[in-house]
DSSP file (Angstrom, degrees, kcal/mol; ACC not computed):
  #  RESIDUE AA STRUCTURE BP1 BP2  ACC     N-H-->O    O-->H-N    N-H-->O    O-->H-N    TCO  KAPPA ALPHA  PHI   PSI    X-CA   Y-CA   Z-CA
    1    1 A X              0   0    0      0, 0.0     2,-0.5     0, 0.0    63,-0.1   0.000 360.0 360.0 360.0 120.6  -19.6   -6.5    2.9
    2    2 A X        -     0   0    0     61,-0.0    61,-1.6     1,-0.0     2,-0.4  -0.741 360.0-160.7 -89.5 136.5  -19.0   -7.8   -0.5
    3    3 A X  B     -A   62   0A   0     -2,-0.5     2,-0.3    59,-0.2    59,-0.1  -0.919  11.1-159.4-114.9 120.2  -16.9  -11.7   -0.3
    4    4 A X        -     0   0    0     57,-1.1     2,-0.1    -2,-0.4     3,-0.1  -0.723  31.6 -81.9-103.9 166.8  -15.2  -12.6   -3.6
    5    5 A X        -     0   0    0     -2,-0.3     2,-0.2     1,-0.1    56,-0.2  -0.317  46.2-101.7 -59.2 142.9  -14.4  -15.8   -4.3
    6    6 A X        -     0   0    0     54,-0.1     2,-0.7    -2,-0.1    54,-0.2  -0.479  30.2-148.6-114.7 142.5  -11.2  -17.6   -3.1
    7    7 A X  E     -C   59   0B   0     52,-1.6    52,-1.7    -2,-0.2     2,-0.4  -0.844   2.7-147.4-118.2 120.0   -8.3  -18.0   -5.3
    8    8 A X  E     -C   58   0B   0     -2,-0.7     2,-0.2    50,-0.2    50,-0.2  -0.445   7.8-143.7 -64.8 115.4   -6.1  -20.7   -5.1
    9    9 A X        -     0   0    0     48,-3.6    -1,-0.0    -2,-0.4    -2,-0.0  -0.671  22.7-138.2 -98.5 151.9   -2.2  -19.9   -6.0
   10   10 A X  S    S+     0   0    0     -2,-0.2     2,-0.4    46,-0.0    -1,-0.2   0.588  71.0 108.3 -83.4   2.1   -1.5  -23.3   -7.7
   11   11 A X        -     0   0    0     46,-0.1     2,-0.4    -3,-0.0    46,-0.2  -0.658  59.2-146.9 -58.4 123.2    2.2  -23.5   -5.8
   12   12 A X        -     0   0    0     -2,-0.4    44,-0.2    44,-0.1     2,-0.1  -0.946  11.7-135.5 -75.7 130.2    2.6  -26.3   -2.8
   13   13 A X  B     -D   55   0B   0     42,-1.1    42,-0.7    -2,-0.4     3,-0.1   0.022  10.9-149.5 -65.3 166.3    4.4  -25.5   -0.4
   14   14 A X  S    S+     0   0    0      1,-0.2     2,-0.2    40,-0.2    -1,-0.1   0.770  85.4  18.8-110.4 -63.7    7.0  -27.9    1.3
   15   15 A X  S  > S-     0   0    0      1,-0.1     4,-3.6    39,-0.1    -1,-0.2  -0.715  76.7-118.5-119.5 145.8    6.9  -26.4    5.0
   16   16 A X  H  > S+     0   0    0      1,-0.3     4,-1.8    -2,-0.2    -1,-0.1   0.849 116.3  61.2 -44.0 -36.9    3.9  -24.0    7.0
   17   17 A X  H  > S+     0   0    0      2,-0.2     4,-2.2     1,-0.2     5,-0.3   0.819 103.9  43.3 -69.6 -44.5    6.6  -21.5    7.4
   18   18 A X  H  > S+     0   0    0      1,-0.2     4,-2.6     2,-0.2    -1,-0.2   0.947 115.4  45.6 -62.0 -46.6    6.9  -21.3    3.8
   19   19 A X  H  X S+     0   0    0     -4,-3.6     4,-2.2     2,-0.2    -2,-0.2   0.870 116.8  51.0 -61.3 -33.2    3.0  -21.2    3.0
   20   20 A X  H  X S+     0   0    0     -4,-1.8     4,-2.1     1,-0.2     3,-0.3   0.994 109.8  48.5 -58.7 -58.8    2.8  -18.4    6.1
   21   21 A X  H  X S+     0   0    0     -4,-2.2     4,-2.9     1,-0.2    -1,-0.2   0.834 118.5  37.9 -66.4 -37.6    5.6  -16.3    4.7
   22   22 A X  H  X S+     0   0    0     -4,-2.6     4,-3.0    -5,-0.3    -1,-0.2   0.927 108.4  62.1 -65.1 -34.0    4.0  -16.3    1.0
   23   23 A X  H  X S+     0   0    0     -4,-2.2     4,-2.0    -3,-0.3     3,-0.5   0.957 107.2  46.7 -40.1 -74.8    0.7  -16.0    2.5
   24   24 A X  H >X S+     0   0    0     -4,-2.1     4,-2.2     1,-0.3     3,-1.7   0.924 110.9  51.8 -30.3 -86.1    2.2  -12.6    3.9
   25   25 A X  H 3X S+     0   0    0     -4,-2.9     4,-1.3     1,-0.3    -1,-0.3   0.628 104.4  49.3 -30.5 -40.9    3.5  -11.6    0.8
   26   26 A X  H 3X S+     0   0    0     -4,-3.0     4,-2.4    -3,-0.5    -1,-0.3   0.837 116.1  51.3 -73.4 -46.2    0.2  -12.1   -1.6
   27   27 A X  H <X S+     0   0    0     -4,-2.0     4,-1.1    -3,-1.7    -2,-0.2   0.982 114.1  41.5 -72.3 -34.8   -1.9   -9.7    1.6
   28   28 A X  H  X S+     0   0    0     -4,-2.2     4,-1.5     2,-0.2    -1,-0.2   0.912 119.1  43.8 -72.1 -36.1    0.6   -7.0    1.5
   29   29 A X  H  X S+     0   0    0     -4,-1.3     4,-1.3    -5,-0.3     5,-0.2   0.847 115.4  46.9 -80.8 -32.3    1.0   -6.9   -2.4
   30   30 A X  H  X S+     0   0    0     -4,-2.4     4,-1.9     1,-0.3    -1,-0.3   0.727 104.2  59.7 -94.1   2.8   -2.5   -7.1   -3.3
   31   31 A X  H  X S+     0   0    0     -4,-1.1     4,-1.8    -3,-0.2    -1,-0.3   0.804 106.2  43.4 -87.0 -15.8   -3.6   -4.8   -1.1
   32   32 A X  H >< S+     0   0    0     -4,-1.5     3,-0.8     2,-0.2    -2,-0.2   0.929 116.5  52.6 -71.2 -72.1   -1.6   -1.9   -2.4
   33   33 A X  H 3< S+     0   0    0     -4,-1.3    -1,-0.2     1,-0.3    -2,-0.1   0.615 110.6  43.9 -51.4 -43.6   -2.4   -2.9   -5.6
   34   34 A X  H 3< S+     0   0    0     -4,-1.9    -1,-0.3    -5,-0.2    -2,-0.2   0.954  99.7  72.2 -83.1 -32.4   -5.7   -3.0   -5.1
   35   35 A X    <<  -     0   0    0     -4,-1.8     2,-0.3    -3,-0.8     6,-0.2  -0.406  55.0-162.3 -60.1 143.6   -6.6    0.2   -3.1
   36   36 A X        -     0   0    0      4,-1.0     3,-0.4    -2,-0.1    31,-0.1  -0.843  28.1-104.6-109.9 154.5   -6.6    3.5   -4.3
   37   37 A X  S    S+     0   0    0     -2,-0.3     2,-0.3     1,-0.2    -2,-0.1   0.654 106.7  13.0 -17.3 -58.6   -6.5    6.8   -2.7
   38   38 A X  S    S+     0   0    0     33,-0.0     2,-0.3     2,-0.0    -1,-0.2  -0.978 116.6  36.1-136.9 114.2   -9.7    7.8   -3.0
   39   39 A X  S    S+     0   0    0     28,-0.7    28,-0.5    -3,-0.4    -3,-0.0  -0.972  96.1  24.2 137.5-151.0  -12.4    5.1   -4.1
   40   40 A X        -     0   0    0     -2,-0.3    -4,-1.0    26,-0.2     2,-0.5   0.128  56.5-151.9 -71.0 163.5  -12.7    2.1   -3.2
   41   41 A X        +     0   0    0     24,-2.7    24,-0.1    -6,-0.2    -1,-0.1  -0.515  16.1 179.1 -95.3  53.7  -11.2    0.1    0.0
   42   42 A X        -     0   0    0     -2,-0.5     2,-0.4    22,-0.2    21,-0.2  -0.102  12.5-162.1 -66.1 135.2  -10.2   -3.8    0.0
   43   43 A X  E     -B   62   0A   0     19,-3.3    19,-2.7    -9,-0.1     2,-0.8  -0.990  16.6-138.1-139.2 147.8   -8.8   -5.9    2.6
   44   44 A X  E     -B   61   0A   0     -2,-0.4     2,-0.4    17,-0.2    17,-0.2  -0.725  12.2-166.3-113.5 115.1   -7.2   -9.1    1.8
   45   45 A X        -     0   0    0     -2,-0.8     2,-0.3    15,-0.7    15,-0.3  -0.716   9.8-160.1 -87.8 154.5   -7.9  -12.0    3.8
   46   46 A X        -     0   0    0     -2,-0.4     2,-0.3    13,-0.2    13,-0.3  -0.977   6.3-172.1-124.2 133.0   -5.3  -15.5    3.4
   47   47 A X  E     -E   58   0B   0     11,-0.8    11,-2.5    -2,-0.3     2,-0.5  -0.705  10.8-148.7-112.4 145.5   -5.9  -18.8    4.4
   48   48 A X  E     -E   57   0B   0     -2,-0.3     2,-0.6     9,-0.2     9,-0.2  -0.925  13.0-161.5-140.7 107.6   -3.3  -21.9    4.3
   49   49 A X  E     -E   56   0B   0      7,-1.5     7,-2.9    -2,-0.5     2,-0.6  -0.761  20.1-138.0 -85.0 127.8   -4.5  -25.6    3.7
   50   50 A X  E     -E   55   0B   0     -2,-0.6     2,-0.5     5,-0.2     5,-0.2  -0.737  22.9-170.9 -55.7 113.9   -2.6  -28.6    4.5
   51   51 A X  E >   -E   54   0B   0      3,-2.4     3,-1.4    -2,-0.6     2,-0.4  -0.758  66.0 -59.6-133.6  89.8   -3.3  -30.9    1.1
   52   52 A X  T 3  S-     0   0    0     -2,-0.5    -1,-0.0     1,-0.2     0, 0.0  -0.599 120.6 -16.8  86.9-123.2   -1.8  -34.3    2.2
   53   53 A X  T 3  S+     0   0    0     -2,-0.4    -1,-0.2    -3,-0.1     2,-0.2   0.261 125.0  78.4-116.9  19.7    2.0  -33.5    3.0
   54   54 A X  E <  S- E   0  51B   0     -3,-1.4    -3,-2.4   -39,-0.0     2,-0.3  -0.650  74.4-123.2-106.5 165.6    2.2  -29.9    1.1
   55   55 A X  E     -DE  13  50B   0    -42,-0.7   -42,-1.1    -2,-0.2     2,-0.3  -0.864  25.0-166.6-102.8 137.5    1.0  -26.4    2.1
   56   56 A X  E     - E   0  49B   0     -7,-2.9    -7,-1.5    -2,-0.3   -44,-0.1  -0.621   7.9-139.2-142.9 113.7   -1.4  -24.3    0.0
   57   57 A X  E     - E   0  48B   0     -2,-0.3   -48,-3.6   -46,-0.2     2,-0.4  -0.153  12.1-172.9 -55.3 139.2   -2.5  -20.6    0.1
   58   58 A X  E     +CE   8  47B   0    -11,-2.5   -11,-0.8   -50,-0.2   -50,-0.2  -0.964   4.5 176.4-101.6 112.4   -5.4  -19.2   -0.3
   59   59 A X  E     +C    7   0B   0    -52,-1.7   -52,-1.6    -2,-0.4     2,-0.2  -0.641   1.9 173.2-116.3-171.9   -6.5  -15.0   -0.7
   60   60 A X        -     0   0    0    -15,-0.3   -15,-0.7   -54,-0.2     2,-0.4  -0.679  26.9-131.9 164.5 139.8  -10.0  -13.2   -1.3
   61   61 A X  E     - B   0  44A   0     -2,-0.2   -57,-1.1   -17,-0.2     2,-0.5  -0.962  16.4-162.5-121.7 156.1  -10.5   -9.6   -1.1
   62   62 A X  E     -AB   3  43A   0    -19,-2.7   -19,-3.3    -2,-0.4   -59,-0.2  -0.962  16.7-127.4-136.2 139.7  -13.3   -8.2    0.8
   63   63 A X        +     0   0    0    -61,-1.6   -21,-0.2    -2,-0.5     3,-0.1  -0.247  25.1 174.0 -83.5 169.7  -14.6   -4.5    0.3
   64   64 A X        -     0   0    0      1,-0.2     2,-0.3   -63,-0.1   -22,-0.2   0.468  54.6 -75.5-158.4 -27.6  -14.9   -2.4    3.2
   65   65 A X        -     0   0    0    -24,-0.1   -24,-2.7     2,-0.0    -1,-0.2  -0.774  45.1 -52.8 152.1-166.5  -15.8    0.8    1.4
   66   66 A X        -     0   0    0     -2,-0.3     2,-0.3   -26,-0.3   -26,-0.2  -0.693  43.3-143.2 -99.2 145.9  -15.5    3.7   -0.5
   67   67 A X        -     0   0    0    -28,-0.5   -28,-0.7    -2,-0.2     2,-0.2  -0.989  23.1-168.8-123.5 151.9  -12.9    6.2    0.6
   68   68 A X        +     0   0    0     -2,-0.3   -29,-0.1   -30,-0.2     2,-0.0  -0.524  27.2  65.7-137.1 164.5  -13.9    9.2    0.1
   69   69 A X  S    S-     0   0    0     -2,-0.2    -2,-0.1   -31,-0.1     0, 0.0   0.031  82.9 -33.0  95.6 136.8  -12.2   13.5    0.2
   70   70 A X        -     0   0    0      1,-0.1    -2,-0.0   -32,-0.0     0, 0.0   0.133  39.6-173.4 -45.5 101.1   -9.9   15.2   -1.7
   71   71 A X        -     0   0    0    -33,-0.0    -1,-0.1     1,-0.0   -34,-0.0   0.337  50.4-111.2-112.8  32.0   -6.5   13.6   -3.6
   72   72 A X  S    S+     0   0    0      1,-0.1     7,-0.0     5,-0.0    -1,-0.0   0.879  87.9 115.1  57.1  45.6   -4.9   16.7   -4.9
   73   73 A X        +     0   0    0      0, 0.0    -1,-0.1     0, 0.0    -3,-0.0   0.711  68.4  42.7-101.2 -37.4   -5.7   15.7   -8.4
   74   74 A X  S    S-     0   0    0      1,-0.1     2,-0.1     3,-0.0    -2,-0.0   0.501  84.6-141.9-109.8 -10.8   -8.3   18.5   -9.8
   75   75 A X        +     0   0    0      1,-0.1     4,-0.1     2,-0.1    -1,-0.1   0.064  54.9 134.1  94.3 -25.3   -6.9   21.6   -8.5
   76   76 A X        +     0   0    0     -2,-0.1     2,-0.3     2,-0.1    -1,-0.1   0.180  64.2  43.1 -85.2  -4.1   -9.8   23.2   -7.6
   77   77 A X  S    S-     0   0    0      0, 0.0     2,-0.3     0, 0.0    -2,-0.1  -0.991  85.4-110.9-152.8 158.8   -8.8   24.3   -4.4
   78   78 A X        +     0   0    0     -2,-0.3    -2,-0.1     1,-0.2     3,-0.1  -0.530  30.0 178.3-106.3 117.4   -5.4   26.0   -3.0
   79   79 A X  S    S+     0   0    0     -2,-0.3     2,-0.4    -4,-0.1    -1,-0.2   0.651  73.4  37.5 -93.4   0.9   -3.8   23.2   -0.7
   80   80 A X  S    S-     0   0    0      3,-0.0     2,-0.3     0, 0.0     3,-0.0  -0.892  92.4-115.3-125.2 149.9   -0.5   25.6    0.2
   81   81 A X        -     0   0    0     -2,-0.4     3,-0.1     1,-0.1    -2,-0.0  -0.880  40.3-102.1 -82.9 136.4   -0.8   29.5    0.7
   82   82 A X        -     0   0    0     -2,-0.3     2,-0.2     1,-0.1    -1,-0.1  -0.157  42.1-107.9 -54.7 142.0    1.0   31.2   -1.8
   83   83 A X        -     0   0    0      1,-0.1     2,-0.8     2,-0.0    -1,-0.1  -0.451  31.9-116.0 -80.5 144.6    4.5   32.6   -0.4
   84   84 A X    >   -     0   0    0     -2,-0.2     3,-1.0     1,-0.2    -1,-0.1  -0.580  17.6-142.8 -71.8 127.1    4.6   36.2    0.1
   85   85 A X  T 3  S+     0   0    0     -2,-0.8     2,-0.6     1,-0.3    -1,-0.2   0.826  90.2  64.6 -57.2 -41.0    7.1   37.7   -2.2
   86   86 A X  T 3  S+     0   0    0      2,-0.0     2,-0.7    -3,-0.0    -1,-0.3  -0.039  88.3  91.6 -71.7  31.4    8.5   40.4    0.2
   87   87 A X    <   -     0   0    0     -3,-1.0     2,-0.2    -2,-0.6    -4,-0.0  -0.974  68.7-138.4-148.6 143.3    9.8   38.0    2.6
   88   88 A X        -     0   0    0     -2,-0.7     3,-0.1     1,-0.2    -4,-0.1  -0.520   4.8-163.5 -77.7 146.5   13.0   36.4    3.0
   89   89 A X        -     0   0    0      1,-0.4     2,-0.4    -2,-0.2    -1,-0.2   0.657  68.5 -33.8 -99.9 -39.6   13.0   32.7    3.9
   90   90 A X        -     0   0    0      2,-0.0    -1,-0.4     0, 0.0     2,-0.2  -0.992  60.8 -90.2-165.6 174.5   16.7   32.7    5.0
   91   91 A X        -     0   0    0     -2,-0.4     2,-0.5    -3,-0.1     0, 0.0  -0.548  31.5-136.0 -87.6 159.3   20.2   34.0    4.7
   92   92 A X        -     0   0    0     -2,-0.2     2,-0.5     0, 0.0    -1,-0.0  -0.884  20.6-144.2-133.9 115.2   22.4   32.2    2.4
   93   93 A X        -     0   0    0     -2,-0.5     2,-0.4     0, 0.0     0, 0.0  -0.934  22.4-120.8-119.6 134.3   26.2   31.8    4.3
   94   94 A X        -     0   0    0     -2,-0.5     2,-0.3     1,-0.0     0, 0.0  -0.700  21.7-126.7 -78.5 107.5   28.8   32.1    1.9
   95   95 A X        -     0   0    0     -2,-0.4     2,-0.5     1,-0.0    -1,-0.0  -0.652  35.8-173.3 -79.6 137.3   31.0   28.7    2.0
   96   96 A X        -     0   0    0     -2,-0.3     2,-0.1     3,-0.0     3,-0.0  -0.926  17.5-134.0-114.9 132.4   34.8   30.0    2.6
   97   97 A X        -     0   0    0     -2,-0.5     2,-0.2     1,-0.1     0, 0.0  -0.634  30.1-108.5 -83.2-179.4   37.8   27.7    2.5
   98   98 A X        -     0   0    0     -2,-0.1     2,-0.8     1,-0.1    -1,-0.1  -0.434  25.9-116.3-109.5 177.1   40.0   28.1    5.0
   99   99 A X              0   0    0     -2,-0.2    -1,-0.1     1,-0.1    -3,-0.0  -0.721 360.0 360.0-117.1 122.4   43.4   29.5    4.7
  100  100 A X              0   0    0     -2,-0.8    -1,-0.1     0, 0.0    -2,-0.0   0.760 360.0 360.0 -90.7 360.0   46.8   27.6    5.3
């Protein structure tokens, strides 16, 4: 497990609630950001200091692996069966207004 270094976001917070709720915000946004489909895998830990009568957050991502399998980029293999041409998929009803 690789541990990066912890980055401090340079904002203090007023209340816990505030630092929790950003906290939230920073795991969820850098982990999309940082995963991809297929390759590598990150999970983003956050931490929240008290410094004297503010809050401050903390992240780090830590890798967790390679993911690995097929992301419909290269083509190279048929993910749908072609539709048979002789075959209906459905009837088509004719919208009518109605007559006063």
């Amino acid at each position: 497990m690789d541990l990066e270094e912890w980055v401090k976001i340079p904002t203090l917070y007023g209340s816990e609630k505030q630092a929790i709720k950003t906290a939230n915000i920073v795991s969820t946004t850098e982990a999309r950001l940082l995963n991809q489909q297929s390759g590598p895998q990150y999970e983003v830990e956050t931490r929240i200091a008290q410094i004297e009568d503010k809050w401050q957050v903390s992240w780090r991502k830590i890798f967790i692996g390679n993911k690995t399998g097929c992301s419909g980029g290269c083509q190279s293999c048929s993910s749908a069966p072609s539709p048979d041409p002789g075959k209906k998929k459905g009837k088509i009803i004719p919208f009518r207004r109605p007559s006063i």
